[in-house]
C-alpha atoms as a printed R data frame, in Angstrom:
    type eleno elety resid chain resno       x       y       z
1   ATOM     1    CA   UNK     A     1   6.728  12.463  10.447
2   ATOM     2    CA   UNK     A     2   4.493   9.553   9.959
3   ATOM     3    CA   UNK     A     3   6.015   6.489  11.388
4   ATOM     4    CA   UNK     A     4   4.737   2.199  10.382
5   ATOM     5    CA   UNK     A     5   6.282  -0.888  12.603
6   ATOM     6    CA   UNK     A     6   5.753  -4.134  12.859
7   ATOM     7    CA   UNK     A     7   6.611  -6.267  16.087
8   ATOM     8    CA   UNK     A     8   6.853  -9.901  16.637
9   ATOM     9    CA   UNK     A     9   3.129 -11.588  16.969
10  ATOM    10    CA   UNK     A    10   2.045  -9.051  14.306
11  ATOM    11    CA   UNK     A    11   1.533  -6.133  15.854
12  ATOM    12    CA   UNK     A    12   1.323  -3.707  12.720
13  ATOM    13    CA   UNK     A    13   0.640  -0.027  13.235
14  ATOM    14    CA   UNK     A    14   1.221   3.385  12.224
15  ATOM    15    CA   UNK     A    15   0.818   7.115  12.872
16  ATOM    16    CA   UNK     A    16  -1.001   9.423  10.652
17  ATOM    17    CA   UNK     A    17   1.394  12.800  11.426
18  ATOM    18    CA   UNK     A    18  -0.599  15.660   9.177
19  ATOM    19    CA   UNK     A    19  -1.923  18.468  10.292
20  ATOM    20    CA   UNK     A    20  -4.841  18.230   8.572
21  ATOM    21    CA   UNK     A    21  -7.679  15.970   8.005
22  ATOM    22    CA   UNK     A    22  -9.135  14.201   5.049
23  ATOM    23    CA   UNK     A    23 -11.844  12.788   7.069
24  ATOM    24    CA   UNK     A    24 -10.102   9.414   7.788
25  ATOM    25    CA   UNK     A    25 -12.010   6.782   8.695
26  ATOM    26    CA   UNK     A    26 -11.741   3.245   9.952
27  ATOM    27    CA   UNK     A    27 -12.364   1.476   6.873
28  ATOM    28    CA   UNK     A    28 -13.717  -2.265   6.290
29  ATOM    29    CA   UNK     A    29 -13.759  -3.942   2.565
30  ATOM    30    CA   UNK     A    30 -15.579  -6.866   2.616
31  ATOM    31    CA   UNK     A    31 -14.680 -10.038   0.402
32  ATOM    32    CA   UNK     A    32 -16.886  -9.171  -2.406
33  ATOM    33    CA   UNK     A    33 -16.015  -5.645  -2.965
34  ATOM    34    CA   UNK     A    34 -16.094  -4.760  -6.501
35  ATOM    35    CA   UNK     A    35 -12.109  -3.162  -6.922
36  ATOM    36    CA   UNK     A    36 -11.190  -2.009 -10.396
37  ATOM    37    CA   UNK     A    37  -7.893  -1.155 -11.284
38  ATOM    38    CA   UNK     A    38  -5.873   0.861 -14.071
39  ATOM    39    CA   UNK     A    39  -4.212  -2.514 -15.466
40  ATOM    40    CA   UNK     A    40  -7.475  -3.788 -16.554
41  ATOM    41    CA   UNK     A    41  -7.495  -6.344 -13.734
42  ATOM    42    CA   UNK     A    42 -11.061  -6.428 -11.853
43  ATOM    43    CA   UNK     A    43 -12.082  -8.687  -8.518
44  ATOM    44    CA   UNK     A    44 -15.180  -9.018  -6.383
45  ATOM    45    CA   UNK     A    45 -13.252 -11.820  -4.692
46  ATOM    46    CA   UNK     A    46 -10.358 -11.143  -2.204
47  ATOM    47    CA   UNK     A    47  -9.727 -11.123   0.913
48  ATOM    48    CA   UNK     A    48 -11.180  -8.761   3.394
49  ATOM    49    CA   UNK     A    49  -9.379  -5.860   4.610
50  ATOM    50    CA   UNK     A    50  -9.148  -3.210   7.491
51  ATOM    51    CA   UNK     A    51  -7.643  -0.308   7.401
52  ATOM    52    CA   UNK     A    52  -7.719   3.416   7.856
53  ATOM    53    CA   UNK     A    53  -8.660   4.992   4.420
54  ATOM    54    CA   UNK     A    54  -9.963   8.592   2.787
55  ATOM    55    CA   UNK     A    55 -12.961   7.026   1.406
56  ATOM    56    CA   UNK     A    56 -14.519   8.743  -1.975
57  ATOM    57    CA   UNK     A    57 -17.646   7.746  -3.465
58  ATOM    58    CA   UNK     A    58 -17.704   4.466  -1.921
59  ATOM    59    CA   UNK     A    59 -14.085   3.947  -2.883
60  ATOM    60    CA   UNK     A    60 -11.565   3.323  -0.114
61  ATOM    61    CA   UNK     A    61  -8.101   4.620  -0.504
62  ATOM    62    CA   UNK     A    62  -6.146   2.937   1.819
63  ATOM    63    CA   UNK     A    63  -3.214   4.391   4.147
64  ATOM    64    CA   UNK     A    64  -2.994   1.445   5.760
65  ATOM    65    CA   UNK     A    65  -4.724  -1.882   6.055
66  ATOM    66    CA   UNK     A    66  -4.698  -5.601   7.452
67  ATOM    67    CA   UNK     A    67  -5.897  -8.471   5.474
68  ATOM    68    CA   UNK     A    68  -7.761 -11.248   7.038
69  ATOM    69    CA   UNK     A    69  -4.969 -13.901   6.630
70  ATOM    70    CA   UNK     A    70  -2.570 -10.723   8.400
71  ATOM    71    CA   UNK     A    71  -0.704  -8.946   5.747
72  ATOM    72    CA   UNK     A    72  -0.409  -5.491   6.687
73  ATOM    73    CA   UNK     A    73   0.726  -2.310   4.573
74  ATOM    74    CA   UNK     A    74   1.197   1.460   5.085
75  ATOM    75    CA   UNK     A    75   2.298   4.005   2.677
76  ATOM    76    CA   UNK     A    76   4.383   6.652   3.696
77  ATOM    77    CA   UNK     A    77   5.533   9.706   2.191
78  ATOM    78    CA   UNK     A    78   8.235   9.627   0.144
79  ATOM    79    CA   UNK     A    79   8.711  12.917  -1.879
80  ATOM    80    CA   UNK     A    80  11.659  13.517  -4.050
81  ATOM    81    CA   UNK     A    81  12.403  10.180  -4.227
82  ATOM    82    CA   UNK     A    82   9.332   8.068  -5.679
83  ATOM    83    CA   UNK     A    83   9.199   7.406  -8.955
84  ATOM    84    CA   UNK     A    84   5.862   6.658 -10.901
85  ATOM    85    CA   UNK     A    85   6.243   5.214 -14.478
86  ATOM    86    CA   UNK     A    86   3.794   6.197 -17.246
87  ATOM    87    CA   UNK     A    87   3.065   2.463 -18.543
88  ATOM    88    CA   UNK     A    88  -0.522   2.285 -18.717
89  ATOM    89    CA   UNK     A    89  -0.900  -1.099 -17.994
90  ATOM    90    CA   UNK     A    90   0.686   0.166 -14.422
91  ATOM    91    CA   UNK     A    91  -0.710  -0.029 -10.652
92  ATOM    92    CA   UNK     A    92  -1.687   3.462  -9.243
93  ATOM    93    CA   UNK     A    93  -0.286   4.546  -6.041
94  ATOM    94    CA   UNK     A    94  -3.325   4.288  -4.556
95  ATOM    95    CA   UNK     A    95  -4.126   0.783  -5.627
96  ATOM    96    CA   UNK     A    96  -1.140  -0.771  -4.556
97  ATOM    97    CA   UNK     A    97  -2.321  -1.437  -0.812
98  ATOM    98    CA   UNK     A    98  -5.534  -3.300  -1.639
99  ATOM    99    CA   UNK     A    99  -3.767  -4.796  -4.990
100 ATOM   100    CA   UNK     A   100  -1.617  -6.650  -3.215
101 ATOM   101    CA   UNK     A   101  -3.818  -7.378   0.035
102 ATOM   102    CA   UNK     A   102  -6.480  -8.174  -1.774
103 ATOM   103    CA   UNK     A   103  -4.177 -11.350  -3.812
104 ATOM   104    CA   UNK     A   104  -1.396 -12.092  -1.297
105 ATOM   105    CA   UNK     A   105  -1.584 -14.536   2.359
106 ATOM   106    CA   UNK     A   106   2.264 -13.232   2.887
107 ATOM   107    CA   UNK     A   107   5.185 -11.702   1.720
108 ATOM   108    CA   UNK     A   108   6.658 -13.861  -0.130
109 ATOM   109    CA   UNK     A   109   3.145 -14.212  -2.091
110 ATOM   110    CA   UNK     A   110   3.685 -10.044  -2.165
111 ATOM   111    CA   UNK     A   111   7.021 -10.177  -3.549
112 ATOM   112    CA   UNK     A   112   6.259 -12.502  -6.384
113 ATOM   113    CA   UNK     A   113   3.181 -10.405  -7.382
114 ATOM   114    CA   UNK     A   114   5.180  -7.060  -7.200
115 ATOM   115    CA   UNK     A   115   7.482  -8.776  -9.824
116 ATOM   116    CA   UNK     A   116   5.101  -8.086 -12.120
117 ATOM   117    CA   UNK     A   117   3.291  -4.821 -12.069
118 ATOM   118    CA   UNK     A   118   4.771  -1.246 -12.712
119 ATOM   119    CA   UNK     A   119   3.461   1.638 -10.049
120 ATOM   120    CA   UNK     A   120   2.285   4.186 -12.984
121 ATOM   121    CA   UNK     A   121   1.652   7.738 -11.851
122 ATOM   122    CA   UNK     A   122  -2.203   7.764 -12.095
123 ATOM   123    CA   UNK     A   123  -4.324  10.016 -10.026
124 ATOM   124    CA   UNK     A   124  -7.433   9.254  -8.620
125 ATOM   125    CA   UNK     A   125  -9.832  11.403 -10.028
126 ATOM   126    CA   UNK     A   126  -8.735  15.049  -9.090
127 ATOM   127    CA   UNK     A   127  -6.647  14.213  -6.631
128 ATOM   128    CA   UNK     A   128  -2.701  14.704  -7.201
129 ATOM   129    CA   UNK     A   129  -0.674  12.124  -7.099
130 ATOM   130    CA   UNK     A   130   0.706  11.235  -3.704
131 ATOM   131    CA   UNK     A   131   4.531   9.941  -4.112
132 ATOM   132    CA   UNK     A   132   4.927   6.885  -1.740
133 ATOM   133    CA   UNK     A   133   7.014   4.183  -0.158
134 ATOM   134    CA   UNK     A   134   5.160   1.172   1.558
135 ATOM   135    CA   UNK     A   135   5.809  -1.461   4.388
136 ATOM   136    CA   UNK     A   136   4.496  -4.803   4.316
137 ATOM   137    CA   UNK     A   137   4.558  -7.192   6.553
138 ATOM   138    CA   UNK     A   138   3.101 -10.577   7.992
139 ATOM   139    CA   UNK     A   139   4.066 -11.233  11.463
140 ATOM   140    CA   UNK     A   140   7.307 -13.085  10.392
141 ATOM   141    CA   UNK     A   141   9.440 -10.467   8.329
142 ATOM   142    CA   UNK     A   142   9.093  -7.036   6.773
143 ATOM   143    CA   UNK     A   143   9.566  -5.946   3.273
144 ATOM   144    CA   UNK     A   144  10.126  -2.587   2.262
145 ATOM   145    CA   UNK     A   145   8.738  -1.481  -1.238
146 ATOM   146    CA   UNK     A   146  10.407   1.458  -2.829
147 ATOM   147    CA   UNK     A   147   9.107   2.790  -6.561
148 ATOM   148    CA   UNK     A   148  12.709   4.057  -7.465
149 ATOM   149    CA   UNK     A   149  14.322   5.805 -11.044
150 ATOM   150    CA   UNK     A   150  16.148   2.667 -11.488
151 ATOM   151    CA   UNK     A   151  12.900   0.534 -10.612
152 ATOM   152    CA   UNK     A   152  10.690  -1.274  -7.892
153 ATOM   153    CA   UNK     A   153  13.139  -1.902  -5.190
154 ATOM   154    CA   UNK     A   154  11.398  -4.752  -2.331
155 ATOM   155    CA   UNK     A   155  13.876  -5.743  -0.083
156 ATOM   156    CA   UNK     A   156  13.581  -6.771   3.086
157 ATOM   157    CA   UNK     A   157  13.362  -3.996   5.921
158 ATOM   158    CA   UNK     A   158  15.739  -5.741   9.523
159 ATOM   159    CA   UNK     A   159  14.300  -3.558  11.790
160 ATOM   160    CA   UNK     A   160  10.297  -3.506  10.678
161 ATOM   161    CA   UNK     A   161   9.804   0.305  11.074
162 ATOM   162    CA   UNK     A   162   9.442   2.798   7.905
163 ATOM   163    CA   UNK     A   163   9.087   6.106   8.140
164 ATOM   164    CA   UNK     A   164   9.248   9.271   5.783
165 ATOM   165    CA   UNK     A   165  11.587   9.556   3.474
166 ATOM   166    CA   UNK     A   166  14.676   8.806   3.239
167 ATOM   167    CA   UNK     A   167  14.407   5.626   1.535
168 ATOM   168    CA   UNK     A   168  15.786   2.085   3.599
């Protein structure tokens, strides 16, 4: 079961619990990476990430990743449970890490910005889509964010550790 936490001083980390590979790799985005995403919204300036991605074509999808002002995010499994809408204008799965680090400083930036985006169940390329629940945090609190039936749940996770489903 993969496992994220957060500790005090921003410590952010997580296991990668598969018994497989999809050649992982330590993963830097620089500032002026070109990202393109479903919603129509484009940047080639954000802030820089690191992470550990799957990277395809040039094309890093993130499990996890720090920005440089130290928001971190992870995505864990969460089958049975997630729930991707079909809006086009929507966020991807696999966008929402560098989405939001890529915009935010903290989470309360995070939060706001969640407010107004659908996850959509897009696939990249020919890959299936990979039902997830994220945590995101900054050093001073963690949110939890939870694509539910009844909608985008963020709330904010008291003990700073996610792991597989269930949900918080």
């Amino acid at each position: 079961m993969c496992t994220a936490i957060s500790f005090l001083n921003h410590y952010f980390g997580r296991n990668l619990d598969l018994e497989y590979s999809y050649d992982e790799t330590v993963t830097i985005t620089p500032r002026r990476f070109p990202f393109s995403f479903h919603n129509g919204f484009e940047t080639n300036r954000h802030a820089a990430m690191i992470g550990m991605a799957y990277v395809v074509d040039g094309y890093p999808l993130y499990y996890d990743a720090t920005n440089e002002y130290g928001l971190s995010m992870a995505g864990l499994h969460f089958p049975g449970n997630a729930y991707y809408g079909e809006e086009p204008s929507g966020i991807a799965p696999y966008e929402l890490i560098p989405f939001v680090l890529s915009q935010c400083k903290n989470t309360v930036q995070a939060v706001e910005l969640l407010r107004t985006i659908q996850i959509s169940q897009f696939s990249f390329r020919d890959l299936p889509v990979t039902p997830l629940h994220w945590l995101l945090s900054d050093g001073v609190k963690s949110i939890v964010i939870e694509p539910l039936q009844e909608g985008l749940r963020t709330e904010i996770n008291p003990v700073d550790v996610l792991t597989d489903n269930p949900p918080l």
